[in-house]
MIDOSE-1310 file (N, C-alpha, C; in nm, 2 decimals, decimal comma, always signed):
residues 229
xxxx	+0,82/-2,42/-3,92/+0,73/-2,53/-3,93/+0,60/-2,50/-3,87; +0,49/-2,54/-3,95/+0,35/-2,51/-3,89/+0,31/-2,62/-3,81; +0,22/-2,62/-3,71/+0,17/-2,73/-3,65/+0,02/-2,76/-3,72; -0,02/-2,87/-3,73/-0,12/-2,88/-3,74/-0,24/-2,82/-3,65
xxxx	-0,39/-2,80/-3,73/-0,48/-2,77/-3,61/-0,60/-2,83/-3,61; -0,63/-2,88/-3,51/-0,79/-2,94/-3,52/-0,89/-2,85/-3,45; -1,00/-2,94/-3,49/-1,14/-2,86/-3,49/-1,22/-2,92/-3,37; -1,25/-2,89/-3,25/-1,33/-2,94/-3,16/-1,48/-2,98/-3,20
xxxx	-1,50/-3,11/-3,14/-1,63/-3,15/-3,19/-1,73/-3,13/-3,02; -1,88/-3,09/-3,02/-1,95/-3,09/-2,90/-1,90/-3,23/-2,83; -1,92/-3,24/-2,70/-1,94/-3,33/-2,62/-2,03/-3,30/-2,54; -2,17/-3,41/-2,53/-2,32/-3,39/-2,44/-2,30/-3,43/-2,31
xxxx	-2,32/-3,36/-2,17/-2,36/-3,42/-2,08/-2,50/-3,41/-2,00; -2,57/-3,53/-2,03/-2,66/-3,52/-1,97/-2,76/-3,46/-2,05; -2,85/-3,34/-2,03/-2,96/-3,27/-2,10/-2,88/-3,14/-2,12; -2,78/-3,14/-2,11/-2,71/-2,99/-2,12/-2,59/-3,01/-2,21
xxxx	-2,55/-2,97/-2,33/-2,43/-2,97/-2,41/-2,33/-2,85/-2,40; -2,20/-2,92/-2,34/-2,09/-2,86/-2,30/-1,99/-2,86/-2,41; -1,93/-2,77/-2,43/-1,86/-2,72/-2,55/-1,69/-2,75/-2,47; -1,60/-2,80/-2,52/-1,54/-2,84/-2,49/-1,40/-2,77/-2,64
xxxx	-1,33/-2,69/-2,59/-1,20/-2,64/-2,68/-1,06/-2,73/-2,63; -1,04/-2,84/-2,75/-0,92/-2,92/-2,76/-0,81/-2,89/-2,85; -0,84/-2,78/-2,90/-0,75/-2,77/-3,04/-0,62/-2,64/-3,03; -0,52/-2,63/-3,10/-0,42/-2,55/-3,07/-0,46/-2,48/-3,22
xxxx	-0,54/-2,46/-3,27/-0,59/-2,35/-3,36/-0,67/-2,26/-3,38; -0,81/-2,29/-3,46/-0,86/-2,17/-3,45/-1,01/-2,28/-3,44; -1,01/-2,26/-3,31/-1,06/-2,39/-3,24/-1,20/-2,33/-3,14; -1,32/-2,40/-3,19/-1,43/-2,26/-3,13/-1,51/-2,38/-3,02
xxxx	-1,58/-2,24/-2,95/-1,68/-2,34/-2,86/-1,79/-2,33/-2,90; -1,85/-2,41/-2,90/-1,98/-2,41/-2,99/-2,12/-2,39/-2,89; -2,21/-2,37/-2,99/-2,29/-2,30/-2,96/-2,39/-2,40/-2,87; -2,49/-2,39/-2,82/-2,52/-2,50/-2,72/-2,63/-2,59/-2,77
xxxx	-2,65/-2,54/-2,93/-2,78/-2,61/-3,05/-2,67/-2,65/-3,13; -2,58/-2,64/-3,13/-2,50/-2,66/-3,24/-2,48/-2,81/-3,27; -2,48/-2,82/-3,40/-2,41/-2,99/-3,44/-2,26/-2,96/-3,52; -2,22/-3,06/-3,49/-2,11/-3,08/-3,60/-1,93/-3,01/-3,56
xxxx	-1,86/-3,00/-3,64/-1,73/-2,92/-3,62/-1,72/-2,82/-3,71; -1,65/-2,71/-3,62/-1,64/-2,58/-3,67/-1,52/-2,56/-3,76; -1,54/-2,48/-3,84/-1,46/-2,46/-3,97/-1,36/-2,35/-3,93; -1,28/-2,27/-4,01/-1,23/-2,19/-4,02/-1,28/-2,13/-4,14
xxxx	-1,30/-1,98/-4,20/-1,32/-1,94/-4,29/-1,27/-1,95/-4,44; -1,12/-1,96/-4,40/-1,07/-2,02/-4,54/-1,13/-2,16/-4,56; -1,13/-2,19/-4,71/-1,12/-2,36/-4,79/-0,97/-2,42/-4,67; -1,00/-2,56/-4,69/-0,90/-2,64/-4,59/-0,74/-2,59/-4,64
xxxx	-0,75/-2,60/-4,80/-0,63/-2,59/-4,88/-0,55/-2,45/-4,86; -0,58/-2,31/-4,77/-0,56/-2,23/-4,78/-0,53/-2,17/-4,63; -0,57/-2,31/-4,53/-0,56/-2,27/-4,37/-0,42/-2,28/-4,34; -0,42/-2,22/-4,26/-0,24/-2,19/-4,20/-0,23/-2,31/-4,09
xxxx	-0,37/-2,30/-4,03/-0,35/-2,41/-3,89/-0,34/-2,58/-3,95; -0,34/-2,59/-4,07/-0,29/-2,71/-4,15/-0,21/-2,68/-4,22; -0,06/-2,62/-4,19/+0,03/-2,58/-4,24/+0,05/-2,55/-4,40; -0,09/-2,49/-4,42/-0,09/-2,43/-4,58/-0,06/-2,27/-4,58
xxxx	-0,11/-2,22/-4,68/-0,05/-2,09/-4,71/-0,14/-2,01/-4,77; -0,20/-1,89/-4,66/-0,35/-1,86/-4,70/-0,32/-1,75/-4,85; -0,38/-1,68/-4,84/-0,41/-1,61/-4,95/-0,33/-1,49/-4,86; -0,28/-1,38/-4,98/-0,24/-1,28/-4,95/-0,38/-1,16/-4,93
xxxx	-0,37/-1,04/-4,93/-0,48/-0,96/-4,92/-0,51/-0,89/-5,01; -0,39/-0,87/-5,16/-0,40/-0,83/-5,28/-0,51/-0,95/-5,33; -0,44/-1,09/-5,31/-0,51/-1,18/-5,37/-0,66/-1,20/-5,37; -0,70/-1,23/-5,18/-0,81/-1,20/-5,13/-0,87/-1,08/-5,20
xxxx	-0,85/-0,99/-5,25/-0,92/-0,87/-5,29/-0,97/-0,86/-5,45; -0,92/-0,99/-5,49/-0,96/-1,00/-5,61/-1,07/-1,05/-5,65; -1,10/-1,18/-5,58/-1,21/-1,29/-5,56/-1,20/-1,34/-5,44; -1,26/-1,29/-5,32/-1,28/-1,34/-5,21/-1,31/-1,50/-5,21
xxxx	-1,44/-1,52/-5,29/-1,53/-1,64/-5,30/-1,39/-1,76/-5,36; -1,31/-1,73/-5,40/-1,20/-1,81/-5,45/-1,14/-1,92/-5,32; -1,16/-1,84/-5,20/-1,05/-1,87/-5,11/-1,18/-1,88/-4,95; -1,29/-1,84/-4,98/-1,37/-1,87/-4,79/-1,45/-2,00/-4,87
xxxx	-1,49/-2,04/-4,69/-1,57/-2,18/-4,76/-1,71/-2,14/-4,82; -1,73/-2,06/-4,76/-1,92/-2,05/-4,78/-1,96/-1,88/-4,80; -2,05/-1,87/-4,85/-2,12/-1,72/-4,85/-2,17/-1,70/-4,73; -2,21/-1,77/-4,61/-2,24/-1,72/-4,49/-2,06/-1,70/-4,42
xxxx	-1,98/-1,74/-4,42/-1,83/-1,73/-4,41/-1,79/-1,54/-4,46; -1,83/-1,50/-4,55/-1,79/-1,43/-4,64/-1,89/-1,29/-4,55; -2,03/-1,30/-4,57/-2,10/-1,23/-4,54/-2,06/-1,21/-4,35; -2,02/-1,29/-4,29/-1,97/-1,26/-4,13/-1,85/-1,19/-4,12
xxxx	-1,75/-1,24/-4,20/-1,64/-1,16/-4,22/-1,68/-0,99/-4,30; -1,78/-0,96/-4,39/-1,78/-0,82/-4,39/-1,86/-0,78/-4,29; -1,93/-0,88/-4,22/-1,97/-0,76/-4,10/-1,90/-0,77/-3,98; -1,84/-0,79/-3,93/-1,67/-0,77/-3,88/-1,61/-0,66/-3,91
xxxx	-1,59/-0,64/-4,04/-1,56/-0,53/-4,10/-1,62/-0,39/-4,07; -1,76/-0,40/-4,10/-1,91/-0,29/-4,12/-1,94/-0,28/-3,94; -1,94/-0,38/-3,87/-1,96/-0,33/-3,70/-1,80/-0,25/-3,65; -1,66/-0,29/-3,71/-1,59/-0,22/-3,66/-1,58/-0,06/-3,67
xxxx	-1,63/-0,03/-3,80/-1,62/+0,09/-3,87/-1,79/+0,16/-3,81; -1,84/+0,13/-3,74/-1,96/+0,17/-3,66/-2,10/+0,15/-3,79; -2,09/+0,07/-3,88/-2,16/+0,11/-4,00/-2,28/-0,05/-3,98; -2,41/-0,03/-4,06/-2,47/-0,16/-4,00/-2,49/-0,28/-4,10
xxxx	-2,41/-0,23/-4,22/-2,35/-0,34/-4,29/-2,26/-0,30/-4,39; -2,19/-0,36/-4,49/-2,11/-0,31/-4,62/-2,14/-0,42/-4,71; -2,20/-0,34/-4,84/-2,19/-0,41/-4,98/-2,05/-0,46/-4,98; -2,06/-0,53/-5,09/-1,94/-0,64/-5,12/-1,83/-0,53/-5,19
xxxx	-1,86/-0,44/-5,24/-1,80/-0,32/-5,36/-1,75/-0,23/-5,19; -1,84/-0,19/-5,09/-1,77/-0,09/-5,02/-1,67/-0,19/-4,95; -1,70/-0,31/-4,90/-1,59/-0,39/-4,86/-1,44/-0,42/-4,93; -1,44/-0,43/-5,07/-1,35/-0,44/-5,13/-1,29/-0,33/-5,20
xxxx	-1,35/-0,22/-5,11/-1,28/-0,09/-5,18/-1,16/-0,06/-5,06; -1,21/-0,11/-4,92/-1,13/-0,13/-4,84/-0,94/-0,11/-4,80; -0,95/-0,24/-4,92/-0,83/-0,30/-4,93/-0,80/-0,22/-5,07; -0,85/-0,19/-5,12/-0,81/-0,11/-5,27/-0,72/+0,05/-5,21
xxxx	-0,80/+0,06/-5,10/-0,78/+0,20/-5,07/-0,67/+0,22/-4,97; -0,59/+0,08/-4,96/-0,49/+0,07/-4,82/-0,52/+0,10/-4,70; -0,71/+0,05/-4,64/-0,73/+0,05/-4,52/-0,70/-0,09/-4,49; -0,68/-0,17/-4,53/-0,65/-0,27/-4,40/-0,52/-0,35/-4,49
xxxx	-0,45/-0,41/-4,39/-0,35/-0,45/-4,35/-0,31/-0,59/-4,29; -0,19/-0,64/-4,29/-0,17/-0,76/-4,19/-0,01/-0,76/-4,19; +0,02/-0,65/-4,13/+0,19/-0,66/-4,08/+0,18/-0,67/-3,93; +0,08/-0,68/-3,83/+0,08/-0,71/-3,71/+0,13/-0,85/-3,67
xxxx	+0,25/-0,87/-3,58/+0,23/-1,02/-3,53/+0,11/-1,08/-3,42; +0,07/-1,22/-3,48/-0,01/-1,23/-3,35/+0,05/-1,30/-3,25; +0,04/-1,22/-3,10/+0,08/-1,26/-2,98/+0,05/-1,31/-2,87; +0,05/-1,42/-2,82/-0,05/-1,47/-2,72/-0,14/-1,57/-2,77
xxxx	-0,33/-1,47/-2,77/-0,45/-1,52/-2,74/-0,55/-1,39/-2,84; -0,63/-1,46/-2,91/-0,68/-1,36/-2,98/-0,86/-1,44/-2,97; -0,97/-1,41/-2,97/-1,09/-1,41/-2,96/-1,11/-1,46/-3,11; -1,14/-1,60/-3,19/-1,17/-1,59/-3,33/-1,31/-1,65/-3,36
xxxx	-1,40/-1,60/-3,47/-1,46/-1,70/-3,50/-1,46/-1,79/-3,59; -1,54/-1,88/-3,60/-1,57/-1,97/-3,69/-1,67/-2,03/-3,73; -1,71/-2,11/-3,83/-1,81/-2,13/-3,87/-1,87/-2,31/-3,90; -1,97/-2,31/-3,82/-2,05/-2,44/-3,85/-2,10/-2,51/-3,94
xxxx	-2,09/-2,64/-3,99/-2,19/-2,70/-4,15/-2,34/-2,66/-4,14; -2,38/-2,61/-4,07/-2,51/-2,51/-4,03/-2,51/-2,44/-4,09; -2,39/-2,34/-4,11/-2,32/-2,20/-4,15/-2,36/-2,12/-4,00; -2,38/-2,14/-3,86/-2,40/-2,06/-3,75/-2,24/-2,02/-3,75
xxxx	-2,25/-1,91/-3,70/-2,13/-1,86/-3,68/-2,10/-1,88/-3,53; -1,96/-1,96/-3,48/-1,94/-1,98/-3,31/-1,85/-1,89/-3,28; -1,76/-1,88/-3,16/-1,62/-1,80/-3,13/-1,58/-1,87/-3,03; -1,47/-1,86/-2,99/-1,42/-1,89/-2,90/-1,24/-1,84/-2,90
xxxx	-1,18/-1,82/-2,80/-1,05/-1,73/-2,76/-0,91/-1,88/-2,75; -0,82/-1,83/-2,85/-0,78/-1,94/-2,87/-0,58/-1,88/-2,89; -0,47/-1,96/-2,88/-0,33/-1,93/-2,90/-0,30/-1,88/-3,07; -0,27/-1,74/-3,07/-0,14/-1,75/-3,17/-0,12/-1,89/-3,26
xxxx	-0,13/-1,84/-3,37/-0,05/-1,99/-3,50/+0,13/-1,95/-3,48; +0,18/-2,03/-3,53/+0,31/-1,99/-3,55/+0,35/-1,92/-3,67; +0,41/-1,78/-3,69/+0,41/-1,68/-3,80/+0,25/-1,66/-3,85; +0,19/-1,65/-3,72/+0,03/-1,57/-3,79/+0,02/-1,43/-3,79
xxxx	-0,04/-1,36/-3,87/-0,04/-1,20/-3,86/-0,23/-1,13/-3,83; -0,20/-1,02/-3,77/-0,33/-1,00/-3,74/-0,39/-0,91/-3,87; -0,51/-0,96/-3,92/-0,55/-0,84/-4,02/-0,64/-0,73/-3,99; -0,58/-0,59/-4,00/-0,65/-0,49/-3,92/-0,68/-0,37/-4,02
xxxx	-0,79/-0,34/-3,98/-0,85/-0,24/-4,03/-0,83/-0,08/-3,99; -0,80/-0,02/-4,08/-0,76/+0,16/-4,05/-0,87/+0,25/-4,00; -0,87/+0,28/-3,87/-1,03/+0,34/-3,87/-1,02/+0,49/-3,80; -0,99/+0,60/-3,88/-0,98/+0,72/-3,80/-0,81/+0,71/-3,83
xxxx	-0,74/+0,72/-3,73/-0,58/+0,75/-3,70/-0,57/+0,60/-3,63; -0,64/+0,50/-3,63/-0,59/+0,38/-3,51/-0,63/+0,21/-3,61; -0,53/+0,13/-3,59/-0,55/+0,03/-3,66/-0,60/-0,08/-3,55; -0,75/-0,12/-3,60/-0,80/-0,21/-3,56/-0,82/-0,37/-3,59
xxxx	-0,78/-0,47/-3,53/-0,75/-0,60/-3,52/-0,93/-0,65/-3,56; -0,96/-0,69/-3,72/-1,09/-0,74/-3,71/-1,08/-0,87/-3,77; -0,98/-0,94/-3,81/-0,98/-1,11/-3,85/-0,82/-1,16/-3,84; -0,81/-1,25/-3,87/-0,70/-1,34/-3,84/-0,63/-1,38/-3,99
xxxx	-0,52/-1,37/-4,01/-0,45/-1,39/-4,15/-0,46/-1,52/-4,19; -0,46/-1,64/-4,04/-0,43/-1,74/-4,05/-0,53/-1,82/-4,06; -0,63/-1,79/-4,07/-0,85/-1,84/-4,12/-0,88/-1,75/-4,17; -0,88/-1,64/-4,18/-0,96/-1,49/-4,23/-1,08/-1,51/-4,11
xxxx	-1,09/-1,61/-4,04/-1,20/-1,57/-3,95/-1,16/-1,40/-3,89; -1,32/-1,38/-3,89/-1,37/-1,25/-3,83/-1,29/-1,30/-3,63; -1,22/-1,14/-3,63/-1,13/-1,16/-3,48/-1,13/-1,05/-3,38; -1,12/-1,09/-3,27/-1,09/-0,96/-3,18/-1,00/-1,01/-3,09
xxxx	-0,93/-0,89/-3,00/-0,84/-0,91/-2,90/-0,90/-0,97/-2,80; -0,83/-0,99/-2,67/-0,85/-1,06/-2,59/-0,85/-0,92/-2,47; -0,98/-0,92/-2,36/-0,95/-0,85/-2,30/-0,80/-0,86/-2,21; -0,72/-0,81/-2,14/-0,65/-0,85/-2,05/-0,75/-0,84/-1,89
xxxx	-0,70/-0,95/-1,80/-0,75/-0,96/-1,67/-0,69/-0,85/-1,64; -0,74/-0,80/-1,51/-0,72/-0,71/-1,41/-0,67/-0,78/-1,28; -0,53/-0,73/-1,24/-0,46/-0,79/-1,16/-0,53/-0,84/-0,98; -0,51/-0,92/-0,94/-0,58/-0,89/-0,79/-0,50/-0,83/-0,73
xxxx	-0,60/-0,76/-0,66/-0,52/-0,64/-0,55/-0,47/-0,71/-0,41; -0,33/-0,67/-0,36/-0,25/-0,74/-0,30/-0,36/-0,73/-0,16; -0,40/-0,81/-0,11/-0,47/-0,83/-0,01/-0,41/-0,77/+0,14; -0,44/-0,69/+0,20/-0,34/-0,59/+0,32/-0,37/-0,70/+0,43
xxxx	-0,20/-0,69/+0,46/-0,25/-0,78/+0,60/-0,26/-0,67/+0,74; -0,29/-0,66/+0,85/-0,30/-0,58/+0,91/-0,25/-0,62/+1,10; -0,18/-0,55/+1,18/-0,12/-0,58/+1,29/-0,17/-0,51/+1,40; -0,21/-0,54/+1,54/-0,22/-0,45/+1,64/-0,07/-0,46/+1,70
xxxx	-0,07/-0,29/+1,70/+0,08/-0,28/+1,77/+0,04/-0,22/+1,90; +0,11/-0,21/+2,06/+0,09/-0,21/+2,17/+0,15/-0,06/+2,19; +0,14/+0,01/+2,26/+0,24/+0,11/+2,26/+0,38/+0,08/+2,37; +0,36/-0,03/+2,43/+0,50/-0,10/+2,46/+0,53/-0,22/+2,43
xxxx	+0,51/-0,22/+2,29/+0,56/-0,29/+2,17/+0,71/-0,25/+2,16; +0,80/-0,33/+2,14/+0,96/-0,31/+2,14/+0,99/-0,24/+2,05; +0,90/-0,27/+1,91/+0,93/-0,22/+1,77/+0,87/-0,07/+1,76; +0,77/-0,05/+1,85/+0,75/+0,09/+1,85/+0,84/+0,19/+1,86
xxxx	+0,82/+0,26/+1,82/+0,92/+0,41/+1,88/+0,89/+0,51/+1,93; +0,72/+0,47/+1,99/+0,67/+0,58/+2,09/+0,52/+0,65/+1,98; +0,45/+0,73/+2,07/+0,36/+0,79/+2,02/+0,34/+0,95/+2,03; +0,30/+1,03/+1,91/+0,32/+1,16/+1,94/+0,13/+1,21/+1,96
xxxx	+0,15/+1,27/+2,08/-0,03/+1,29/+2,10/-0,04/+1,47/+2,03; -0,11/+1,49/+1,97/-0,17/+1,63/+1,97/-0,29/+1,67/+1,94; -0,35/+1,75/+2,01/-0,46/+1,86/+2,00/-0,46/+2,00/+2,00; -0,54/+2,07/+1,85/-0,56/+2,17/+1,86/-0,59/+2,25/+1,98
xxxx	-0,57/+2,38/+1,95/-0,69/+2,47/+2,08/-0,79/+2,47/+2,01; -0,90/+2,55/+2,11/-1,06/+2,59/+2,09/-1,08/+2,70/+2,12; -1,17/+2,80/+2,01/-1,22/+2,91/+2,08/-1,37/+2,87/+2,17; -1,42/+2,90/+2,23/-1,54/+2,87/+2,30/-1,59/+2,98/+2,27
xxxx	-1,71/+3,03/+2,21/-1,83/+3,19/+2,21/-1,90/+3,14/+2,32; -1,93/+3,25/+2,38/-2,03/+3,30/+2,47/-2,16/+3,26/+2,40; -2,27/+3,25/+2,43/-2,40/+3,23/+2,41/-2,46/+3,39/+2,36; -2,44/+3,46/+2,46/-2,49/+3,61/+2,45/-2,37/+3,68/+2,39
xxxx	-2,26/+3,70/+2,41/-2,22/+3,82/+2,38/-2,11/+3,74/+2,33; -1,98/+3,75/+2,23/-1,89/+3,71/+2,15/-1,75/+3,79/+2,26; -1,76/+3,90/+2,34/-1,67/+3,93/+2,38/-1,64/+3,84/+2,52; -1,71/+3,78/+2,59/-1,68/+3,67/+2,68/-1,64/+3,53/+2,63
xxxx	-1,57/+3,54/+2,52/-1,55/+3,38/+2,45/-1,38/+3,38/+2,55; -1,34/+3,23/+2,56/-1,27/+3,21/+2,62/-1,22/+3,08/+2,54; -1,11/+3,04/+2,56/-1,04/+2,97/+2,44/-0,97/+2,81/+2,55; -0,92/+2,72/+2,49/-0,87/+2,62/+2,57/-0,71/+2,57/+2,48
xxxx	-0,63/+2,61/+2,53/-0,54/+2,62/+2,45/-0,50/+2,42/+2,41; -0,40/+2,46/+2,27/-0,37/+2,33/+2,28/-0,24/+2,27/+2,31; -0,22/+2,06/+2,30/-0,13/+2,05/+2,36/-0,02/+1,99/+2,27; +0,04/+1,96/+2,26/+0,12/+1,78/+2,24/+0,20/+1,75/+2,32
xxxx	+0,20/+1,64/+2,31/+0,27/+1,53/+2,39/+0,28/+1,38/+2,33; +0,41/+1,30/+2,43/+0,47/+1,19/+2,35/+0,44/+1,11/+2,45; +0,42/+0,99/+2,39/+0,39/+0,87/+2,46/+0,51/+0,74/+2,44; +0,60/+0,72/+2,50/+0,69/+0,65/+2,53/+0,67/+0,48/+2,49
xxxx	+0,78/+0,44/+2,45/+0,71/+0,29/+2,42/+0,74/+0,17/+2,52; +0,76/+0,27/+2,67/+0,83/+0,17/+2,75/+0,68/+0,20/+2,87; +0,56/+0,25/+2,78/+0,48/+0,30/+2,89/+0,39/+0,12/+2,85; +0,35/+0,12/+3,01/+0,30/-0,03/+3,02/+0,10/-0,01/+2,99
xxxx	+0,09/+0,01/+2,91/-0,04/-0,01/+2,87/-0,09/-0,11/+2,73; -0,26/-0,11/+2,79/-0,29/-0,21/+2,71/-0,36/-0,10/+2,52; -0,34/+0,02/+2,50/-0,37/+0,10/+2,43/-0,23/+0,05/+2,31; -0,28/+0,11/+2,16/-0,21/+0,08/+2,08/-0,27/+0,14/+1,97
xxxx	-0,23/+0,09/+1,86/-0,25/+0,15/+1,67/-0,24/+0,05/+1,64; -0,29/+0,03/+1,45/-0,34/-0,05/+1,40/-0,20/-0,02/+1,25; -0,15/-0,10/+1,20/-0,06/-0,08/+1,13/-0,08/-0,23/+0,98; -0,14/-0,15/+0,89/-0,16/-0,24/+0,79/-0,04/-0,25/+0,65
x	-0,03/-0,36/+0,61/+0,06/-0,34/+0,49/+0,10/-0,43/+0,39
C-alpha cells in the first residue's frame, strides 16, 4: 500500500520567508521568492507519492512529454542527466539515446533519504532532502564502470544522494594520576647517556653514562602523569 504525499506550501515570517517541509514525499523547500506549491515532475496521475503508477523507462523513452508536467520539468531533468555525465547540456535525441543504449536503469531500492527536486507553477526548480516512498526505485545512470543515482522512479524528479554525517569524535576524558595513586603500579624513569666533545680537540670528549630507574607507587609525592581515554 502506498501512502499518500503532499506538497508543502511557504509559510512567511515576518519580512523573511521560511520554507517549511511537512510532507512524507517528494516534498521541497522552497525557494525564498518562491510562490505557490511544488510539484513533482510527473502529471499527478502518474506520481507514486499518490499511490499511482509512474511510467516505466521503456515507456518514458518513448514520449517523455506524455508523462512530465511541463517543458521546464523535462529540460531540468535532462540536465541532471548532461551535469552527471560532466557534459553542459544534452539534446533531447542524445538524452533518449541514453535509455535506448541501456545506460540508465532503476533496479536500485531507495533507502532512507535521497536529495529531490521539484518544480514550482513558476516552473523554478526547488530541492529539498526528503524519506524513501514505499517500493520506490532509484533511476541511475551508467557513467564509466559506476552507476549513478540522477532522479527518482517515484516523480522522475531530477535526484541525488544524501551526503552521510560524519560521526562526532568520542570526546577524551582525561585524569591526573599521583604516583602514590593505589591504581598505579609505579613508574619506570630512564635516560640515555651523552657523549660530551671537547671544544678544541674531539679526543678529550668525555661521556655521562645513562640510567633507569623505578619509581614506586608507595613513594609519597605530589608528582604524577596525565592518563587520557
Amino acid at each position: 500500500m502506498k501512502n499518500a504525499r503532499l506538497w508543502a506550501p511557504l509559510q512567511t515570517i515576518g519580512s523573511a520567508t521560511a520554507v517549511v517541509a511537512l510532507s512524507f514525499g517528494c516534498l521541497l523547500a522552497q525557494s525564498a521568492d518562491a510562490q505557490g506549491t511544488a510539484k513533482p515532475f510527473l502529471k499527478d496521475q502518474y506520481y507514486l507519492g499518490s499511490g499511482n503508477t509512474p511510467p516505466t523507462l521503456e515507456e518514458f523513452a518513448v514520449d517523455p512529454m506524455a508523462y512530465l508536467r511541463s517543458e521546464a520539468a523535462y529540460v531540468a531533468l535532462r540536465q541532471r542527466f548532461a551535469d552527471t555525465l560532466g557534459k553542459a547540456s544534452l539534446s533531447e535525441s542524445e538524452f533518449l539515446d541514453l535509455f535506448k543504449n541501456g545506460r540508465v536503469r532503476d533496479t536500485t531500492p531507495c533507502r532512507g533519504s535521497i536529495n529531490t527536486d521539484g518544480i514550482l507553477p513558476s516552473e523554478s526548480i526547488v530541492s529539498n532532502t526528503r524519506n524513501c516512498y514505499t517500493d520506490e526505485m532509484l533511476i541511475e545512470l551508467l557513467v564509466g564502470t559506476r552507476w549513478v543515482m540522477v532522479a527518482s522512479q517515484g516523480c522522475y524528479n531530477s535526484s541525488r544522494h544524501v551526503a552521510p554525517s560524519k560521526p562526532k569524535e568520542k570526546e577524551k576524558v582525561c585524569r591526573w594520576v599521583h604516583f602514590s595513586d593505589g591504581h598505579a603500579q609505579g613508574t619506570h624513569v630512564h635516560a640515555d647517556g651523552t657523549v660530551h666533545q671537547n671544544c678544541c680537540c674531539s679526543q678529550h670528549a668525555f661521556s655521562t653514562p645513562g640510567y633507569t630507574g623505578f619509581v614506586p607507587n608507595t613513594l609519597k609525592s605530589k608528582g604524577g602523569y596525565q592518563v587520557c581515554n
